[in-house]
N, C-alpha and C positions, 0 to 999 in steps of 0.2 A: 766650575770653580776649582780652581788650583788644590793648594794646601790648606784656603781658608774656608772654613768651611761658614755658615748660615751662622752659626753660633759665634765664629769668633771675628764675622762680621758686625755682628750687633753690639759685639763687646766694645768693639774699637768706636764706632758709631756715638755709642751711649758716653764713653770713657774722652774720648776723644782731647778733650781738655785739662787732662791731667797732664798731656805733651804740646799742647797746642792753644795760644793762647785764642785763634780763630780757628772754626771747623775748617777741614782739608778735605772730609766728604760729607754728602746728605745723604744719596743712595747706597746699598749694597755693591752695586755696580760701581761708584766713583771709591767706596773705601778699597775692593779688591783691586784697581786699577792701582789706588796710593799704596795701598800694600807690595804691589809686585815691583814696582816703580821705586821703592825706598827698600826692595828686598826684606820684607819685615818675614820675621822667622816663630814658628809655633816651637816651642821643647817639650818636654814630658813633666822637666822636674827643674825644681831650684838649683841642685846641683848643675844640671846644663846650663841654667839661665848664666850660671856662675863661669861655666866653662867656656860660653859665647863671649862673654865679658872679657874673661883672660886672652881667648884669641883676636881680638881686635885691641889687644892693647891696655885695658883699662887696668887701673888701680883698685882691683877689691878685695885683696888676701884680706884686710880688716873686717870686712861686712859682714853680717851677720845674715841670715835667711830672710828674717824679718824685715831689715834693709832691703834687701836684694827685691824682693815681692814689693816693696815701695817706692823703688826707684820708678821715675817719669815715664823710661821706657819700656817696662815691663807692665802689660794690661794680663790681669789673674782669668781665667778662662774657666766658665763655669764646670766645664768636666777635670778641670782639675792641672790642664796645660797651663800652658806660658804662651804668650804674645811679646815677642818683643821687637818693639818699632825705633830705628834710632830717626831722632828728627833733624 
């Protein structure tokens, strides 16, 4: 497995419909595949998640941390990363 590892497979798994009104995978093997496929990116920290946001364009000088951690595309990763999938 790539960049994703076991844990931030099952986040997306379990989480999955917080972006998706239908599952997009059942197996580890079909999320890592959606993953790589849709280019979904792990970060360290909120400030990246913020930083990813600004380089593709988006409007969030306003947002708050707390926002940012709640937005659709960002799934919170139990060691403490960032998943973020755009759909």
């Amino acid at each position: 497995m790539n960049e994703y590892d076991e844990e931030c497979l099952l986040t997306f798994l379990k989480n999955q419909s917080q972006l998706f009104d239908e599952p997009v995978a059942e197996t580890l093997e079909e999320a890592e595949a959606f993953l790589e496929d849709c280019m979904a990116v792990v970060v360290e920290s909120l400030d990246e998640v913020k930083e990813y946001f600004e380089e593709i364009g988006a409007d969030v000088e306003e947002m708050s941390k707390e926002e940012l951690e709640e937005a659709s595309e960002v799934f919170v990763l139990p060691n403490g990363k960032y998943l973020i999938v755009e759909g």
